[in-house]
C-alpha positions in Angstrom: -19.4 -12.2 8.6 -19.7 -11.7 4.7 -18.7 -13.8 1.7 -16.2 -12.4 -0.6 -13.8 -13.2 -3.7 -10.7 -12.4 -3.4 -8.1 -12.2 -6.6 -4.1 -12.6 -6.4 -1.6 -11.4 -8.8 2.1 -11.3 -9.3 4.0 -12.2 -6.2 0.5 -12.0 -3.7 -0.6 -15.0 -5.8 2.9 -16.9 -5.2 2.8 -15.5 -1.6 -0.9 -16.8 -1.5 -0.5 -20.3 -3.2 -3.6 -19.5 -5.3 -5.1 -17.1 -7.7 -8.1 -16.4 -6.0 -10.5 -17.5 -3.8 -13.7 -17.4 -2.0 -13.7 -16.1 1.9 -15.9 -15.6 4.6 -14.5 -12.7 6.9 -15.0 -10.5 9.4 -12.9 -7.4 7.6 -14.9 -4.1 7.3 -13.0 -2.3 4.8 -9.8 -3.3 2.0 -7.4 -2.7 4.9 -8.6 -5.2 7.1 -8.6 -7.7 4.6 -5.8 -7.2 3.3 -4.0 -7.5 7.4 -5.7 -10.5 8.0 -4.6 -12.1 4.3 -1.0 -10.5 5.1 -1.0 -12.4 8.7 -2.3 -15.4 7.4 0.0 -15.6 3.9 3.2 -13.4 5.4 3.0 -11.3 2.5 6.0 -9.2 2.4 4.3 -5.8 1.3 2.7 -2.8 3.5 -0.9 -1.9 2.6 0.6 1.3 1.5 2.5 -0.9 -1.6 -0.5 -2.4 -2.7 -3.6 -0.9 -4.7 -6.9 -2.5 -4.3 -10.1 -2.8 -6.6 -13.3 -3.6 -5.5 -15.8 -4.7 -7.8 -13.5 -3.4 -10.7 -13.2 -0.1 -9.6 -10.1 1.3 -7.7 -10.7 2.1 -4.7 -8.9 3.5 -1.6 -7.6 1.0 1.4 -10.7 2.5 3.9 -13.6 1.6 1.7 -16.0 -0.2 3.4 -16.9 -4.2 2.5 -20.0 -5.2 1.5 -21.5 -9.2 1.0 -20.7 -10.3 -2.4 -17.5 -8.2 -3.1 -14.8 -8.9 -5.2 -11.8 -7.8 -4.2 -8.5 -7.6 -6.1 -5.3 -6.8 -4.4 -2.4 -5.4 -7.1 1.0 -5.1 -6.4 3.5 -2.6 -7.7 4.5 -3.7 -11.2 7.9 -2.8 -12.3 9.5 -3.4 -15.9 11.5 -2.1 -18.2 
């Protein structure tokens, strides 16, 4: 199990309740995490609709975890 912090924004904080938080999982990559978030939140959009950074740096939804992570989950953003 490793520690993590996790960061919300746009509708996966609403969906979330929070704007971040600090998690002890199991996950052992960005997809993972962002399943078991998705189970436990019901958020409404595929892994494929979402980019993820870790540590501030983009990153693809197979990169592997690592103790002490921060992981951000962004949504699309649409405007106009």
């Amino acid at each position: 199990m490793i520690s993590l912090t996790i960061d919300y924004f746009a509708e996966l904080r609403e969906q979330a309740g929070h704007p971040s938080e600090e998690r002890q999982t199991n996950a052992r990559n960005a997809a993972d995490l962002y399943a078991e978030l998705a189970h436990q939140y019901g958020f409404r959009l595929a892994a494929a609709d979402v980019k993820v950074a870790i540590n501030e740096e983009f990153a693809a939804m197979d990169t592997p975890l690592t103790a002490g992570d921060r992981v951000v989950f962004l949504p699309p953003v649409s405007g106009g």
